[in-house]
C-alpha positions in Angstrom: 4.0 -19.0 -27.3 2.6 -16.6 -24.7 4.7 -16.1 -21.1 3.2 -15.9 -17.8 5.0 -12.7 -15.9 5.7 -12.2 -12.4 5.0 -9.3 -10.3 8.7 -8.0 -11.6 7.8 -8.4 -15.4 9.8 -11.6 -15.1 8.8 -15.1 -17.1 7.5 -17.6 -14.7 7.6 -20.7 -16.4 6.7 -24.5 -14.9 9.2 -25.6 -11.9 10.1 -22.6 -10.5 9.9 -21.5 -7.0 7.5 -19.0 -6.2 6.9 -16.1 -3.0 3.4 -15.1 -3.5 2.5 -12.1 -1.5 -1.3 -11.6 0.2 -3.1 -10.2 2.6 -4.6 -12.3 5.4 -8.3 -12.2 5.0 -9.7 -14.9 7.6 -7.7 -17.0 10.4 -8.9 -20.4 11.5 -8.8 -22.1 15.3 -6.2 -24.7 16.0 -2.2 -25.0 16.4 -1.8 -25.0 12.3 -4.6 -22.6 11.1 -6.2 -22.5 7.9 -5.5 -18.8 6.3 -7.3 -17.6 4.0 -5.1 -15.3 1.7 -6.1 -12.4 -0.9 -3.1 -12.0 -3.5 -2.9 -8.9 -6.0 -4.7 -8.8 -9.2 -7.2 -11.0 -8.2 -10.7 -10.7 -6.3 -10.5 -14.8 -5.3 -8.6 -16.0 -2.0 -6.7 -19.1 -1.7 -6.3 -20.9 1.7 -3.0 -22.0 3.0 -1.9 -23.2 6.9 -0.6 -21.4 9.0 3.1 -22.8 8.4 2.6 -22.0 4.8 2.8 -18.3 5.3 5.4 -15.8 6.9 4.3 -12.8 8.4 5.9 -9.3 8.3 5.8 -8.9 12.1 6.5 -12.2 12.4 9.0 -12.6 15.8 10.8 -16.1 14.3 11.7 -16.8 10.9 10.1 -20.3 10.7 6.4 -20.5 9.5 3.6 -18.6 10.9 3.7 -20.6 14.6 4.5 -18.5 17.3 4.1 -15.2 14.6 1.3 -12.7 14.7 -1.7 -13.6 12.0 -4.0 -11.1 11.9 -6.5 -10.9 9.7 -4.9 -7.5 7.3 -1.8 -8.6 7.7 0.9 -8.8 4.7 2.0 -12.3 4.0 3.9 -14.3 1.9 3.7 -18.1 1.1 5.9 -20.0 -0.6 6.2 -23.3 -3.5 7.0 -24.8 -7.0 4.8 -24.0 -9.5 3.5 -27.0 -11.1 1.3 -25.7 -14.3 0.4 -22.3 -16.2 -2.9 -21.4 -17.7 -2.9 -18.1 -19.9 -0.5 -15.2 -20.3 0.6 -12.0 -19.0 0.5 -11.3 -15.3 -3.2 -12.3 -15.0 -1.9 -15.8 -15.9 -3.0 -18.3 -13.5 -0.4 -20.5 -12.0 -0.8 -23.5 -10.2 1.5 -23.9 -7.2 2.1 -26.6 -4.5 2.9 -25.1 -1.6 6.2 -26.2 0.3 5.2 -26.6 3.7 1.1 -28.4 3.1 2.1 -29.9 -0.2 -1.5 -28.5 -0.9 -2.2 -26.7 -4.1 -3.7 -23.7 -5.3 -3.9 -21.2 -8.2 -3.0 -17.5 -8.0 -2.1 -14.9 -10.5 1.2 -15.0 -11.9 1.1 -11.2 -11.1 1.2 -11.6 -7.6 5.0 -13.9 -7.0 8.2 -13.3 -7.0 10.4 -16.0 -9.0 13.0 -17.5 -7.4 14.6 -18.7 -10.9 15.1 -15.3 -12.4 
């Protein structure tokens, strides 16, 4: 059976907690933004709030609220990866994010696992 592998050449496999890293590509209006996020090895986005993602010059360690999100910024969002399609580190995984609950597929490529 084929393995989906993180951005550390780690197995990812279904339950395990995910930090996808991105770049911040678009930043809604409103006290909990919609973000739209690039990740690595993939041309799509995926759109997350604002209290899904921590910022690297973020100024509090909660989510993004009170953090600067600027559109080129680094980011990383965090959840539980619910299913896997494919193999390698193109594989796509489905993840639930932690804070939303919403869900959305990225590259295995672009976490880091939290179970390995």
């Amino acid at each position: 059976m084929a393995s989906a592998f993180n951005i550390d050449g780690k197995v990812v496999s279904i339950g395990d907690r995910v930090s996808i890293v991105g770049v911040v590509t678009a930043v809604g209006t409103g006290s909990d933004p919609n973000v739209t996020i690039q990740p690595p090895l993939s041309a799509s986005t995926f759109v997350a709030t604002a209290q899904d993602i921590r910022t690297v010059e973020g100024i509090s360690n909660g989510g993004s609220q009170g953090n600067q999100v600027t559109v080129g910024n680094d980011c990383t969002t965090t959840g539980l990866v619910t299913a896997i399609s494919g193999s390698g580190n193109t594989a796509s995984l489905t993840v639930q994010l932690t804070q939303s609950g919403n869900s959305i597929t990225v590259p295995a490529g672009a976490c880091h696992s939290d179970n390995v």
